[in-house]
C-alpha positions as CSV (number, residue, x, y, z in Angstrom):
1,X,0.0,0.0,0.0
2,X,3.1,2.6,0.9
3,X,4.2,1.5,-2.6
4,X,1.3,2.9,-4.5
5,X,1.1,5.7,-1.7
6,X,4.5,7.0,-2.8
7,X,4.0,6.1,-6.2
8,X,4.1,10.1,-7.4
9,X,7.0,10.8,-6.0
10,X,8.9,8.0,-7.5
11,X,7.5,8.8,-11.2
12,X,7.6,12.6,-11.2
13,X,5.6,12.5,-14.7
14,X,2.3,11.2,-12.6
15,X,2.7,14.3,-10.5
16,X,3.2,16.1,-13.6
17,X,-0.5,15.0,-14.8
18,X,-1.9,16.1,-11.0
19,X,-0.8,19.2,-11.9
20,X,-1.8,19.6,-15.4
21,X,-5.4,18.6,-14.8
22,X,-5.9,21.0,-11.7
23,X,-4.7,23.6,-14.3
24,X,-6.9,22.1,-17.3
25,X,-9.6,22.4,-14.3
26,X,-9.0,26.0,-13.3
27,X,-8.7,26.9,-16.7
28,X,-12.0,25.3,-18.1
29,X,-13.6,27.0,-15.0
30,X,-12.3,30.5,-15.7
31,X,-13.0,30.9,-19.4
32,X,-16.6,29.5,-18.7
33,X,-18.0,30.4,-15.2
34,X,-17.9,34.2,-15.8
35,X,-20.3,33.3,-18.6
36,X,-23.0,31.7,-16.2
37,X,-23.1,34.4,-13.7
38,X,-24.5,37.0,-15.5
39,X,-26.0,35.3,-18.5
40,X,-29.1,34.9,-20.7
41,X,-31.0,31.3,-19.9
42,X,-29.3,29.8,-23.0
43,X,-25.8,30.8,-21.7
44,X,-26.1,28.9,-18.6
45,X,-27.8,26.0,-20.3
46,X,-25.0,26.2,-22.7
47,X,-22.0,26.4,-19.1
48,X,-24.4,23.7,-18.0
49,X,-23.5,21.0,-20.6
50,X,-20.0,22.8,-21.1
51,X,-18.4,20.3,-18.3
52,X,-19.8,17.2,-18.4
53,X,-18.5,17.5,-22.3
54,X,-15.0,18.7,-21.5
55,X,-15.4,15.9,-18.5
56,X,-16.5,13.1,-21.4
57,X,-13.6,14.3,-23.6
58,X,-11.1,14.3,-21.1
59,X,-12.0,10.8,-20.1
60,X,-11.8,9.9,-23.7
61,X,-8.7,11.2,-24.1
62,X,-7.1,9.3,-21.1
63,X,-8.7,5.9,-22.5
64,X,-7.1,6.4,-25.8
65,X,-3.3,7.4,-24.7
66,X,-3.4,4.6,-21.9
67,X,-4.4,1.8,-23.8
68,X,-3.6,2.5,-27.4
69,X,-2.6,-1.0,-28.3
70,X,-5.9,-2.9,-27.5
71,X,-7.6,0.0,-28.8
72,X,-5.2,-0.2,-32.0
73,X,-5.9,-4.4,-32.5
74,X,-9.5,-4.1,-32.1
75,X,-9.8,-0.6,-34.6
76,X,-7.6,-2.7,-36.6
77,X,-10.1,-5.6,-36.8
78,X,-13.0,-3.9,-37.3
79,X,-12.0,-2.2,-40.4
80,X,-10.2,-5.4,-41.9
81,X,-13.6,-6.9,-41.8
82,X,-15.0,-4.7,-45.0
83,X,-13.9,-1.7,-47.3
84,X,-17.2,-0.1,-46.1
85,X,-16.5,-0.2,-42.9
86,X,-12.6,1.1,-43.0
87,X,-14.0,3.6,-45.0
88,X,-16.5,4.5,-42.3
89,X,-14.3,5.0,-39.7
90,X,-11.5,6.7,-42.1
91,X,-14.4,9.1,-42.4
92,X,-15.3,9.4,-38.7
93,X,-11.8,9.7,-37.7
94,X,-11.4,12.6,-40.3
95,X,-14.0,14.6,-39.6
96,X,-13.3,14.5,-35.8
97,X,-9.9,15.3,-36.4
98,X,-10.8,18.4,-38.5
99,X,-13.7,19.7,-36.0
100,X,-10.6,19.8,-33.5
101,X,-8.0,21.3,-35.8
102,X,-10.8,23.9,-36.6
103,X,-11.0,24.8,-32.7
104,X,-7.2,25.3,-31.7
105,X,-7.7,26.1,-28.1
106,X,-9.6,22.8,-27.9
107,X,-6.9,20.8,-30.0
108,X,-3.9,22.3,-27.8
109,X,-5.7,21.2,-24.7
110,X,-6.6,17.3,-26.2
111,X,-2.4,17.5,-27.0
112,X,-1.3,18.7,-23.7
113,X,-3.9,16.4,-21.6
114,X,-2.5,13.4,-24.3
115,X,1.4,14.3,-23.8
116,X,1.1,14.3,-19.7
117,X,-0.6,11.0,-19.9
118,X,1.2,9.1,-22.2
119,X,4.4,10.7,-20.2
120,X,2.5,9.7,-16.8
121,X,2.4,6.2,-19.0
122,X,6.1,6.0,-19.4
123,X,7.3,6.7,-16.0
124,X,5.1,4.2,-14.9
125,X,6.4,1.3,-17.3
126,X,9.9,2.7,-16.3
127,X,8.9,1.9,-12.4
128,X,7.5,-1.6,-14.2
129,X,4.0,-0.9,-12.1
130,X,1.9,-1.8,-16.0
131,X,-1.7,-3.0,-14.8
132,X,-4.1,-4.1,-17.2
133,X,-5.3,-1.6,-19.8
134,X,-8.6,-1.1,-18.6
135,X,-7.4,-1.0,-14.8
136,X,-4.7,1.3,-15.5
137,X,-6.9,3.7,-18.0
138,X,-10.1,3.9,-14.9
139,X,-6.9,4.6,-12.9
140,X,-5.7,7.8,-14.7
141,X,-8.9,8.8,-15.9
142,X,-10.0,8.7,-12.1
143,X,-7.1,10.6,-11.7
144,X,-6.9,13.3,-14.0
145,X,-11.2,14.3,-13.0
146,X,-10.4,14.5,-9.7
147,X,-7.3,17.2,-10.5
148,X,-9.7,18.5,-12.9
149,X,-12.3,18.9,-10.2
150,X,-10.3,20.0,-7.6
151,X,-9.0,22.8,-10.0
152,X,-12.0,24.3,-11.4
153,X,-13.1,24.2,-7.4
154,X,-10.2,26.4,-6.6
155,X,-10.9,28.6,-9.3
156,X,-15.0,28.7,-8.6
157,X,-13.8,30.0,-5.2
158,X,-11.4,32.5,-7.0
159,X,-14.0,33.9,-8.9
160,X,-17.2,34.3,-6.7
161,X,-14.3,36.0,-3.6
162,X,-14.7,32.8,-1.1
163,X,-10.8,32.3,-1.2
């Protein structure tokens, strides 16, 4: 248990994903929240679903950088069953790609959130603590939403004067 306990100090890139996602967190929370307080109906319905999204794409994110080789096999599979489908998801991939490179601030986010992870990934194969994929993706998805929480929390408090 004291092994897993000190596990951030012993890979310093985990601690560097902490800190990443309390910033992603603070920084989601600033450019949005001064939206809700004063706004229209449809602003604040529009903060409203603003987090669970980033929350969703963030977790996304995590799944794809920690386990890319199941993921890879079973994409893999899928499209070597028919030219349809391959060119299906050739298509999906494509268009989701552009919708990102079309909103920069989003796509520098997705990178930065996707370098700390995979780096988080490294140092932890280094310190040969390798779970399976879908334990060790809940893990750092688990961990980066609660940095992320805990950072747009400080920054709430930061914004409405409580701290």
């Amino acid at each position: 248990m004291l092994r897993y306990l000190l596990l951030p100090l012993r890979a310093p890139m985990l601690l560097l994903l902490i800190l990443v996602s309390i910033y992603m967190g603070a920084h989601w929370m600033g450019a949005h929240r001064p939206l809700a307080l004063d706004a229209d109906h449809g602003q604040q319905l529009a903060y409203a679903i603003f987090w669970p999204i980033q929350c969703l794409q963030t977790v996304v994110v995590v799944m794809v950088c920690a386990m890319p080789d199941l993921l890879l096999r079973n994409l893999s599979l899928v499209m070597a069953s028919s030219k349809v489908i391959t060119l299906v998801v050739t298509l999906l991939l494509a268009i989701t790609g552009g919708l990102y490179l079309l909103h920069l601030n989003i796509f520098t986010d997705v990178v930065i959130l996707a370098s700390s992870v995979l780096l988080a990934r490294l140092d932890l194969t280094r310190l040969r603590v390798v779970p399976p994929p879908f334990v060790g993706a809940m893990a750092l998805s688990t961990v980066v939403l609660i940095g992320l929480g805990f950072g747009a929390h400080l920054q709430h408090h930061q914004i409405l004067g409580l701290g």
